[in-house]
C-alpha positions in Angstrom: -11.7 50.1 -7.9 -8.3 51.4 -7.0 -5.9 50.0 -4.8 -2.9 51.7 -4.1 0.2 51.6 -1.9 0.2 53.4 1.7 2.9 55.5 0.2 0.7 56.7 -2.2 -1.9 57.5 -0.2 -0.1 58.7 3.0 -0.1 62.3 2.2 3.8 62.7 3.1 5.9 64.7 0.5 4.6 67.4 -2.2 3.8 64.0 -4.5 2.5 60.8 -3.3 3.8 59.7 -6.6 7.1 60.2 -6.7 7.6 59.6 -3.4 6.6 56.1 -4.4 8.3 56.0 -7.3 11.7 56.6 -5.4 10.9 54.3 -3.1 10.5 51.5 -5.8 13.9 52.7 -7.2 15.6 52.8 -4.0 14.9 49.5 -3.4 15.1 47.9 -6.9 19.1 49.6 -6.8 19.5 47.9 -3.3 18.2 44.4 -4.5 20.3 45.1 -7.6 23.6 45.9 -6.0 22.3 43.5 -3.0 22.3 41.2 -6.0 26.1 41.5 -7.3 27.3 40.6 -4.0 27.6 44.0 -2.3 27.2 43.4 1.4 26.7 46.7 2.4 23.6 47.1 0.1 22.3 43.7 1.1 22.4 45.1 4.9 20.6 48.4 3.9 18.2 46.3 2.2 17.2 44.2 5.2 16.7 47.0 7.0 15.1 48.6 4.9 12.5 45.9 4.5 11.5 45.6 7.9 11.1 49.5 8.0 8.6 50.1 5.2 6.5 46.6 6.6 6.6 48.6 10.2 6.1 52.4 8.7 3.7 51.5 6.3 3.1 55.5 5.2 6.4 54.4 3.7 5.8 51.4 1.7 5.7 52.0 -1.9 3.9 48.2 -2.7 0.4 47.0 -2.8 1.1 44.0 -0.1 -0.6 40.7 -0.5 0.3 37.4 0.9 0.4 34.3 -1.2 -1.5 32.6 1.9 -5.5 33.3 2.0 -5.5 33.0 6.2 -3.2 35.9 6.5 -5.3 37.9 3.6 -8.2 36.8 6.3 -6.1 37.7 9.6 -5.8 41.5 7.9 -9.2 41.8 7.2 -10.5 40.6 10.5 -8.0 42.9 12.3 -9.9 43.9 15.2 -12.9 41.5 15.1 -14.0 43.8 11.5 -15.3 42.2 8.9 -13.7 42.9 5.9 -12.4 41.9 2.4 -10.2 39.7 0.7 -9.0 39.9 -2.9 -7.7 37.1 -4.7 -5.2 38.6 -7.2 -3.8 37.2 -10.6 -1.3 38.6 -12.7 2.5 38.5 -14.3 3.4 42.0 -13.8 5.9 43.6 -12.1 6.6 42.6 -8.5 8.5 42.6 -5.4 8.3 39.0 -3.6 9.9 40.3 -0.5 9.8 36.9 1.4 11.9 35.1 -1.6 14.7 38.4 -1.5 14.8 37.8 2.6 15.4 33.9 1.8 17.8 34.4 -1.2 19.8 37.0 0.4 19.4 34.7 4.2 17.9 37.9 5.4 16.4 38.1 9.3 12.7 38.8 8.8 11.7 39.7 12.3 8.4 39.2 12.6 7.0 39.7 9.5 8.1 36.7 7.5 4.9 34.5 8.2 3.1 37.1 6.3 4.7 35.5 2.7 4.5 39.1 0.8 5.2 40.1 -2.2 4.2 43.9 -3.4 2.8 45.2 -6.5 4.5 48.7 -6.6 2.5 51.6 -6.7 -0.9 50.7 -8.1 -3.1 47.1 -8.8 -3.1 47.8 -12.1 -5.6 46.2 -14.5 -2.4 46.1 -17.1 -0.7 43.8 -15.2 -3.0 42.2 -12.5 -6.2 41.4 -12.2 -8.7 41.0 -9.1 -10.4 37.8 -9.8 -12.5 37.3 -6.5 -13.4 39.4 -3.5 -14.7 38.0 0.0 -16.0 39.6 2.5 -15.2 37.7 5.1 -16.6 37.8 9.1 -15.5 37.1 12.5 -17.0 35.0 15.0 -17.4 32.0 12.5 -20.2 33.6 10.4 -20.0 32.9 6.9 -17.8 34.3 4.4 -19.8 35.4 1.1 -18.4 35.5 -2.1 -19.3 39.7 -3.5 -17.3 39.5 -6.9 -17.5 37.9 -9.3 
């Protein structure tokens, strides 16, 4: 299975990849500058936040919420059933909701959502999907499909 960012698969630019890939560098040199006490970069980096969680084409991270009822909320978007993957890892990632708190960032109305983003690709190296639901709406029951 592959799961990759929306920036990866949106299409945009001649390559998906390093359009990612400057993403993820774009904001890594934000957070880092963000970081030193620049207040400019912290600004661009607030905005910048909100834009790729409203844009999604332009959001270079695998997104997943440390909270299993927003996982859910996705998956039932639109009374769908869908999936939810529990993820473990130690690799690389971007917990967006602790840079908003660090920094005292506005989170508009994304900052219930508790996301952090894997950039680019879950990869196997550095994360591993541990359990998938597929979950249901309308109170029928949730069934465990991996392991």
């Amino acid at each position: 299975m592959s799961v990759t960012a929306p920036s990866m698969r949106s299409g945009y630019g001649l390559d998906p990849a390093v359009f990612t890939k400057s993403q993820i560098d774009m904001l890594a040199g934000m957070l880092a500058r963000a970081d030193g006490g620049d207040k400019e970069a912290r600004g661009h980096l607030e905005s910048e936040l909100l834009h790729i969680q409203s844009a999604k084409y332009r959001n270079p991270f695998v997104s997943f919420s440390r909270r299993w009822s927003i996982a859910q909320s996705f998956a039932l978007f639109e009374d769908t059933p869908g999936y939810v993957l529990t993820v473990e890892g130690e690799g690389p990632a971007f917990d967006i909701a602790e840079v908003r708190e660090r920094h005292g960032m506005f989170g508009d109305a994304v900052d219930y959502l508790c996301e952090v983003g894997i950039p680019g690709t879950l990869s196997s190296d550095d994360f591993m999907v541990v359990q998938v639901e597929y979950v249901q709406p309308f109170g029928l029951p949730t069934e465990v499909v991996y392991p």
